[in-house]
C-alpha positions in Angstrom: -19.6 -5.4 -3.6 -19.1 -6.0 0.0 -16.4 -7.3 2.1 -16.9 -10.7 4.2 -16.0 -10.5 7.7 -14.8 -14.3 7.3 -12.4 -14.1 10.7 -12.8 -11.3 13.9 -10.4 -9.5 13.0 -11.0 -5.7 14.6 -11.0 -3.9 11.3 -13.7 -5.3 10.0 -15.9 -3.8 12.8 -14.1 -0.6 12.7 -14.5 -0.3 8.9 -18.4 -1.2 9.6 -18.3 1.6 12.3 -17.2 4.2 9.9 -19.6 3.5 6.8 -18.5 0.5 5.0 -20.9 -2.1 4.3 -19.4 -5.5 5.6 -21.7 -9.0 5.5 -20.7 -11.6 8.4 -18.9 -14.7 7.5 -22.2 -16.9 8.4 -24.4 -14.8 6.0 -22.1 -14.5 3.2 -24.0 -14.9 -0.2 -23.2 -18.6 -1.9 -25.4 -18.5 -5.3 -24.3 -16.9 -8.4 -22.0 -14.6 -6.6 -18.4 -14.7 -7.4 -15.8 -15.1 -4.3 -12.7 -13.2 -4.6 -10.0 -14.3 -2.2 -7.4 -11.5 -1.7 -4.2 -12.0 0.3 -2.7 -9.1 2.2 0.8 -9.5 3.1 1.1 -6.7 6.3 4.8 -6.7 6.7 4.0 -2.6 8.2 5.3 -2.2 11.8 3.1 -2.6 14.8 2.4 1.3 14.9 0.6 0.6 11.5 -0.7 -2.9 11.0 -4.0 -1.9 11.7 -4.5 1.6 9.9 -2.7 -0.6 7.2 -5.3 -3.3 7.1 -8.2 -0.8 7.1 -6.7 1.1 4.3 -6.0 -1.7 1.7 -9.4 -3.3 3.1 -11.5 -0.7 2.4 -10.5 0.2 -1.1 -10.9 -3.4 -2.2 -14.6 -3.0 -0.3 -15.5 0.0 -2.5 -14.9 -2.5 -5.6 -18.2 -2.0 -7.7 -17.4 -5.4 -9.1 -19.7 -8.5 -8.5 -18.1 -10.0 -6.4 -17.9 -10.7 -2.6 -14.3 -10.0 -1.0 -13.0 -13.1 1.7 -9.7 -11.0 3.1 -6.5 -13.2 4.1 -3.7 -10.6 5.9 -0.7 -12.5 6.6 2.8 -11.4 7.4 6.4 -12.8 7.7 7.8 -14.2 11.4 11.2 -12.3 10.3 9.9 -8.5 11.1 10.2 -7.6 15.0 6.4 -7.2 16.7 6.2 -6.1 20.3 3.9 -8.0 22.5 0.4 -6.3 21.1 1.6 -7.0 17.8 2.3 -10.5 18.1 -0.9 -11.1 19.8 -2.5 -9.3 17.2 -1.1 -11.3 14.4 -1.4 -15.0 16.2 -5.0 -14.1 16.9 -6.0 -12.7 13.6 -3.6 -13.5 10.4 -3.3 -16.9 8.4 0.1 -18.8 7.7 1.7 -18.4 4.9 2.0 -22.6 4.4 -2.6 -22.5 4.8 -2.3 -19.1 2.1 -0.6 -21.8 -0.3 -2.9 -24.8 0.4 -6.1 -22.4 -0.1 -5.0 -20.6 -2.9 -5.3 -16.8 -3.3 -7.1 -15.1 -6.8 -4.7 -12.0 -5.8 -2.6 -10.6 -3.2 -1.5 -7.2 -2.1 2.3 -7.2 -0.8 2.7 -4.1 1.7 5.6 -1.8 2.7 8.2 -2.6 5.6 10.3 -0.8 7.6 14.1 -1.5 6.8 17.8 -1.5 8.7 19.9 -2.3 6.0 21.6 -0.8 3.2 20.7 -3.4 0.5 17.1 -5.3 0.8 19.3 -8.6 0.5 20.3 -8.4 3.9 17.0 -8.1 5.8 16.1 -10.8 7.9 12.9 -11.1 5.7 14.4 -11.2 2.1 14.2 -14.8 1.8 10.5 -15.7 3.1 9.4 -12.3 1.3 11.4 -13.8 -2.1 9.7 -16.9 -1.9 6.3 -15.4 -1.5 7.1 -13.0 -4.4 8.0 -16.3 -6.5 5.0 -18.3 -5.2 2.4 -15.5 -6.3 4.0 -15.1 -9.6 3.3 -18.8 -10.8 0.1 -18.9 -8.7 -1.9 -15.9 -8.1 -3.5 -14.0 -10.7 -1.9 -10.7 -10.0 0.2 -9.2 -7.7 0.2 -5.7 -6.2 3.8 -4.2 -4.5 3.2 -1.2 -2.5 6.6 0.9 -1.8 8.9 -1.4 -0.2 7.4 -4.7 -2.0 7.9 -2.8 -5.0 11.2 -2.0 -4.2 11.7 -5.8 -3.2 10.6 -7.4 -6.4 12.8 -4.7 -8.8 15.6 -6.3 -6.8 15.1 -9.9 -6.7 13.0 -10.4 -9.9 14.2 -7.7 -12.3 17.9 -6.8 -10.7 17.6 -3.0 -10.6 18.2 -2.0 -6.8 17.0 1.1 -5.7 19.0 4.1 -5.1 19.2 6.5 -1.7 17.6 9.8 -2.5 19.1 11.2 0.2 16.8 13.0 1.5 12.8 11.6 2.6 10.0 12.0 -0.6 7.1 13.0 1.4 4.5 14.6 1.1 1.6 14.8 -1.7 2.3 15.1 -5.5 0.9 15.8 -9.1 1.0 12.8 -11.4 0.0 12.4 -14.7 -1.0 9.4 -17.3 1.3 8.2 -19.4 -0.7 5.6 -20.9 -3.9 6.7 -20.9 -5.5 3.3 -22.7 -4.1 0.6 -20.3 -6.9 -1.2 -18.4 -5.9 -0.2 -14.7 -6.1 3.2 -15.6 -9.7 3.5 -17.6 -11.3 6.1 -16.5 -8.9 7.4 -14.3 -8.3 11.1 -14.5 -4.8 12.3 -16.7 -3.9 14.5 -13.8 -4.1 13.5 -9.9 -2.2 13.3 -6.7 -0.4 10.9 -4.8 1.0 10.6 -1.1 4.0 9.7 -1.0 6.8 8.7 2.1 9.8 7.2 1.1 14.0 7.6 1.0 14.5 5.8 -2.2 13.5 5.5 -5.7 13.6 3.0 -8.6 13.6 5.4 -11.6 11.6 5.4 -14.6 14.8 4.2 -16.6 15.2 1.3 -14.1 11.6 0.5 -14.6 12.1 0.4 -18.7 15.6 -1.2 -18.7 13.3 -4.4 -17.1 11.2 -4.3 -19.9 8.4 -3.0 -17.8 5.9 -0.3 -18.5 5.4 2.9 -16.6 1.8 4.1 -16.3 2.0 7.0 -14.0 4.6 9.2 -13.1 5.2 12.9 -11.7 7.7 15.8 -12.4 9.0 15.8 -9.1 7.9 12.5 -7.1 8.9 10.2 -9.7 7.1 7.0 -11.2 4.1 6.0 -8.7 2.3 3.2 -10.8 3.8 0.5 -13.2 3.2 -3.4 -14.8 5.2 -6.3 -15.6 6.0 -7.0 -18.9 3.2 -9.3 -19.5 1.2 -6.0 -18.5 -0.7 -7.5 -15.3 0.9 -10.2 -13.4 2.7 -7.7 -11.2 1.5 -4.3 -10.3 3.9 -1.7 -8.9 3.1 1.3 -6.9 6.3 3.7 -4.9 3.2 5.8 -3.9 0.6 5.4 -1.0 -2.4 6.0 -2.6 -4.4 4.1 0.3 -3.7 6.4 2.9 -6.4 7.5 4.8 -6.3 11.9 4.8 -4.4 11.8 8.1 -1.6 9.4 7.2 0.9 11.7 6.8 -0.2 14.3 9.5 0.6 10.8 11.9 3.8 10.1 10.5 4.9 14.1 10.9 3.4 13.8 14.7 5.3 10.7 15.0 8.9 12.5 13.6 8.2 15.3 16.1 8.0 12.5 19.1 11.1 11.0 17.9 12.7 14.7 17.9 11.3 15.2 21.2 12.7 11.9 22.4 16.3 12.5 20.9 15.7 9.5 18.4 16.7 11.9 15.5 18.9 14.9 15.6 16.9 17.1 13.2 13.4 18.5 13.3 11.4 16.5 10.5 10.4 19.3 7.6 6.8 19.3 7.1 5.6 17.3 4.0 5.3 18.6 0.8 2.3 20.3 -0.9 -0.2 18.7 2.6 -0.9 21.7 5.2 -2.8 25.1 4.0 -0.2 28.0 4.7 -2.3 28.4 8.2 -1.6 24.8 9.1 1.5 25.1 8.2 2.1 28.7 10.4 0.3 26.9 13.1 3.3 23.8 13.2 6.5 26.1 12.5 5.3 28.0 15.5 5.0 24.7 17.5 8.4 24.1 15.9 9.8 26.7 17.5 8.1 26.0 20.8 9.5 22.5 20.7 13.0 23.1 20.1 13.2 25.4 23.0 11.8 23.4 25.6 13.7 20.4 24.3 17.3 23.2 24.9 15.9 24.0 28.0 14.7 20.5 29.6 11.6 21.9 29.9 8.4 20.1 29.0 6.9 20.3 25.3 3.9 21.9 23.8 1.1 19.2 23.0 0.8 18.1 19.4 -1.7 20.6 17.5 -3.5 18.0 16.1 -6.5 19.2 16.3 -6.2 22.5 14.8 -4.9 20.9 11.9 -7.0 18.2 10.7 -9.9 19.7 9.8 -7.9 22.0 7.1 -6.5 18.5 5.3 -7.6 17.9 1.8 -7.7 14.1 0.7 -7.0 14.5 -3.3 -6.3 11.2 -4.0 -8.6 8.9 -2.8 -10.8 8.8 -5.6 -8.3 7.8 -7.9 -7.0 5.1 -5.9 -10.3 4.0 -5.7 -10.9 3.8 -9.1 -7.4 1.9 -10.3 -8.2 -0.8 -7.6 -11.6 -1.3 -8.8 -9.8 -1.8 -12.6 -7.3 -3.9 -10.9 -9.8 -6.3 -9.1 -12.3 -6.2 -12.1 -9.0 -7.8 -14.3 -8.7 -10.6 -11.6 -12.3 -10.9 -11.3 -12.4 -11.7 -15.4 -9.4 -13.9 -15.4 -10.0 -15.8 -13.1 -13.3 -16.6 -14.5 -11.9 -17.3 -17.3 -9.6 -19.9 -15.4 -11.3 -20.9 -12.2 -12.2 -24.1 -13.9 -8.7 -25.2 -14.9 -5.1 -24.9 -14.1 -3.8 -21.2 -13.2 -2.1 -20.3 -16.5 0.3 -17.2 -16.9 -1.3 -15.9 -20.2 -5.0 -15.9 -21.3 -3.5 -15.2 -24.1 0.5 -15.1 -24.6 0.4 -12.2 -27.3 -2.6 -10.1 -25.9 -3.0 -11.0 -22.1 -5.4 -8.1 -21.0 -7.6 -8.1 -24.2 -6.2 -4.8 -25.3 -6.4 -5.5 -29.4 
């Protein structure tokens, strides 16, 4: 069902531009409908709080459940914005203190960028730990992307993440590792995931919290796992909501950074994304780049465009399918509860109806 366009916000008429079916706020269907209220907590950088809305937006639009979607992005005063961004987020996003008098039936936490060594000593670690707690005892379920993930190993479970030392990025094949569990019906045993990331809670980590790994690949690691009571918290390290350019953004972005002597290295292209053309194409630009930047010489233009239209999305489908499981468990629990107090367990030896 359809997403309601229940504030301006610009990506609701960007993701009706581009295909998706969105109904205005004033024409939103009150009869036997049920409304799902999903938070989104956009702690991304300004480069990326909109392509981040858009992404998360549209694959809870292309939920097949019966339901109609009322979005509530959000983020946390403690990340630096620029001016645009602030504007952006004053004009369009909710307070966390309305989010709590409201009430949320779900909420989707989002990456971050970080300066620190350990999470603890981000300026956001406290308002993002009080969040985390608040959603446990009061939303239905909860799903980390990457950092949040990352976040709530940390501060819920105590396993901190280690350095990789080296970036994870590019795309990967994963595989089922419990092929019966509700988020992943109908899901295919083998697909891929993006992923972008410097460090990694292992699959050990993940079982040592008494938490159950769902997906996981040879060489990216685990991408998908649950809390212990199999729902309440859902944790990706992937990006399955990246649009098919994502990561062709990020690598033009690392090149500007190059460019601008914001990192010493050139950025290696990400892994198993470009066709062996594409990829010919950029280690020539490579080349061309580091020699103007020795020379003080202008650089090459980006060749964005000869590279785009060789991208393969492999992925989307499957993301699209475990976050129509996902919101089809809220959608049924929360039925199940929406007349009485938000309890934990539907049932406190069989939560997701699996026996």
């Amino acid at each position: 069902m359809p997403l309601v366009a229940n504030s301006k916000l610009p990506t609701f008429k960007r993701l009706e531009d581009s295909g998706e079916t969105i109904i205005p706020g004033d024409n939103a269907i009150h009869q036997d409908i049920r409304e799902l209220h999903i938070g989104l907590l956009n702690m991304m950088p300004d480069s990326a709080l909109s392509a981040t809305e858009r992404q998360f937006f549209r694959l809870v639009g292309e939920s097949n459940q019966i339901a109609q979607f009322y979005m509530h992005p959000f983020t946390l005063t403690e990340l630096p914005r620029g001016d645009d961004g602030r504007a952006h987020v004053d004009q369009y996003y909710e307070t966390f203190e309305t989010i709590k008098q409201q009430g949320l039936d779900a909420l989707i936490i989002t990456g971050a960028n970080v300066t620190q060594p350990d999470l603890a000593m981000e300026p956001f670690w406290q308002p993002l730990d009080e969040i985390i707690e608040w959603a446990y005892e009061n939303v239905t379920s909860t799903l980390c992307s990457c950092l949040a993930t990352h976040a709530v190993m940390q501060s819920r479970y105590g396993k901190k993440r280690h350095n990789m030392g080296f970036k994870r990025w590019g795309v990967y094949p994963h595989y089922l590792l419990e092929r019966d569990h509700p988020l992943v019906a109908g899901v295919n045993t083998r697909f891929d995931i993006p992923h972008s990331r410097f460090n990694n809670i292992s699959r050990e980590q993940f079982e040592q919290a008494g938490l159950k790994v769902l997906v996981e690949s040879a060489e990216a690691g685990v991408h998908l796992a649950v809390s212990e009571d199999q729902f309440r918290i859902v944790f990706f390290q992937g990006h399955p909501e990246y649009d098919i350019i994502s990561l062709l953004k990020e690598y033009k972005r690392e090149v500007t950074r190059f460019i601008n002597h914001q990192r010493s290295d050139y950025p290696p292209i990400p892994d198993n994304y470009f066709t062996l053309q594409s990829a010919a194409i950029l280690d020539e630009h490579k080349a061309q780049v580091i020699a103007a930047v020795d020379n003080g010489s202008p650089p090459p233009s980006f060749p964005e465009v000869l590279i785009t239209e060789s991208l393969d999305n492999t992925w989307h489908d499957t993301a699209e399918a475990v976050l129509n499981n996902w919101i089809g468990k809220v959608y049924q629990l929360t039925n199940i509860a929406r007349k009485e107090p938000f309890q934990p367990h539907i049932d406190p030896n069989d939560p997701l109806g699996l026996k």
